[in-house]
C-alpha positions as CSV (number, residue, x, y, z in Angstrom):
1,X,-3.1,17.3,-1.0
2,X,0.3,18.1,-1.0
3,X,1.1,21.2,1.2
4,X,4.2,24.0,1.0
5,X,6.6,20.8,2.3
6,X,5.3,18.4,-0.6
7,X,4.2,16.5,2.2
8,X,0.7,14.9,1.8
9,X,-2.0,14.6,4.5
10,X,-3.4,11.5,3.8
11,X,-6.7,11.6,6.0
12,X,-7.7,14.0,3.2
13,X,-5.9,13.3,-0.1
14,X,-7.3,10.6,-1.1
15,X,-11.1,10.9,0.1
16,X,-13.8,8.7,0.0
17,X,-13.2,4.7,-0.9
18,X,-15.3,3.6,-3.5
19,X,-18.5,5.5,-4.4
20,X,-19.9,6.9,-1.1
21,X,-19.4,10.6,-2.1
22,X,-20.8,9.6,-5.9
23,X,-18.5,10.9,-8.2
24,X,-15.1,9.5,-9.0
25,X,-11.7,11.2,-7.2
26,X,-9.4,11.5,-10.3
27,X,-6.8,13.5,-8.1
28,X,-3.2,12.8,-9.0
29,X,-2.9,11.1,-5.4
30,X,-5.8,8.6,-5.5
31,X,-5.5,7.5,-9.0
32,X,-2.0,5.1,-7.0
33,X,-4.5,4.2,-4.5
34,X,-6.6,1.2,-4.5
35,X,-9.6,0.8,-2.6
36,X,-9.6,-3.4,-2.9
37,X,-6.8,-5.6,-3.1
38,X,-7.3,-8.2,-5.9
39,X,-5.2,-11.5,-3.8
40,X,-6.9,-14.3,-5.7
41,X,-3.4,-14.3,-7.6
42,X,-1.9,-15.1,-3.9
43,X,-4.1,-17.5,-2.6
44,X,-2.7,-20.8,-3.7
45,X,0.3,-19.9,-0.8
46,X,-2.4,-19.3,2.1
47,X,-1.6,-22.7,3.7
48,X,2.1,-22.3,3.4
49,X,1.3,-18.4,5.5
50,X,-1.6,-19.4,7.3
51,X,-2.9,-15.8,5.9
52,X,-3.5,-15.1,1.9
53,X,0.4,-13.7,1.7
54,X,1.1,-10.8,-0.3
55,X,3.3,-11.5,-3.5
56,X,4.6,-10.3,-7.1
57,X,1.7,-12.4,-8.4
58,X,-1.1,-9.5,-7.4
59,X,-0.6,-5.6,-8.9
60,X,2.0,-3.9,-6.8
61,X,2.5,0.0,-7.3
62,X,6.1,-0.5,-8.1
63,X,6.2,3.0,-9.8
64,X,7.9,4.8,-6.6
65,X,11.2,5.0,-4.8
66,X,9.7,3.6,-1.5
67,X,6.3,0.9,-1.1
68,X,5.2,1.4,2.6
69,X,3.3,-1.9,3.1
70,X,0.9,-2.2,6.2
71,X,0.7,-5.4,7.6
72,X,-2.4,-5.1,9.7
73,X,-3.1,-4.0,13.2
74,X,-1.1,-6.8,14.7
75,X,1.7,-6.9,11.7
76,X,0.2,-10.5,10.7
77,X,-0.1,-10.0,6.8
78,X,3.1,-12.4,5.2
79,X,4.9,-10.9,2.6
80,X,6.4,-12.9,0.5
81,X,10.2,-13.3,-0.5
82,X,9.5,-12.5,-4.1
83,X,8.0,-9.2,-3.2
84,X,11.4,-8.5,-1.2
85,X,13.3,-9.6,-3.9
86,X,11.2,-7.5,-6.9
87,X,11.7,-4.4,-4.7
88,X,15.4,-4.9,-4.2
89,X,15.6,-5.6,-7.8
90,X,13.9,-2.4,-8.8
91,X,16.1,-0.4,-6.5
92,X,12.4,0.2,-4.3
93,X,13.2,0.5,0.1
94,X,10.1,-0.9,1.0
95,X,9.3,-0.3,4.5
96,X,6.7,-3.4,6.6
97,X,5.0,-1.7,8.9
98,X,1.5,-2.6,11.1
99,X,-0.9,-0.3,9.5
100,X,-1.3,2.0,12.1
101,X,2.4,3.0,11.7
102,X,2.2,2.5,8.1
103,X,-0.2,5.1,8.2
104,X,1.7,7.2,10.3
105,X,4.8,7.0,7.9
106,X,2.4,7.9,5.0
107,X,1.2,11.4,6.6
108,X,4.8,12.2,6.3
109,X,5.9,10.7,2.7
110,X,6.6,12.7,-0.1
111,X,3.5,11.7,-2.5
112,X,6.0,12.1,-5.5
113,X,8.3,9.1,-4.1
114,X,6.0,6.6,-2.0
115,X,3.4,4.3,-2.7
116,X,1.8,1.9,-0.6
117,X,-0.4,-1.4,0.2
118,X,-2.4,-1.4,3.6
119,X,-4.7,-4.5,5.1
120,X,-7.3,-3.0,7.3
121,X,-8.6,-6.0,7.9
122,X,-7.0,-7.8,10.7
């Protein structure tokens, strides 16, 4: 949770994905956090990436000042041109990052202004 520098640590904020720990986190931090990306929407341009890219047709949290998207451990997930254009046209800096550093920049975002996508799984 946010400490005395409105700083969040993130290892802890949001807790457990899913179910393990049984009840629901309704914390003000994990109700922006997903625990599954929904990219069926995105799949029809996985030739064109050679990846499922990720684009304005799947939910974005667009309510911040800045997305942090991690890319994966080696910075392979595409993002697509419209979701570089949506942020520019909301006035969002969004920041493409492997997820490690994504991570990293997260531990030090102010929850009030960031938001963020992260693919753990390559």
């Amino acid at each position: 949770m946010p400490g005395r520098s409105g700083r969040v640590d993130w290892d802890h904020a949001l807790g457990p994905l899913g179910a393990a720990a049984g009840q629901p986190d309704t914390s003000p931090a994990r109700a922006r956090a997903s625990a599954a990306r929904r990219k069926k929407a995105s799949k029809p341009q996985r030739d064109r990436y050679g990846h499922t890219p990720l684009t304005t047709a799947e939910p974005l949290p667009w309510r911040c000042r800045r997305l942090i998207i991690g890319t994966g451990v080696e910075g392979r997930l595409p993002v697509a041109p419209d979701v570089i254009e949506e942020a520019a046209r909301r006035g969002v800096e969004l920041v493409m990052l492997p997820t490690a550093e994504a991570c990293a920049r997260l531990s030090a975002a102010d929850v009030d202004e960031t938001a963020a996508v992260l693919h753990v799984t390559c």
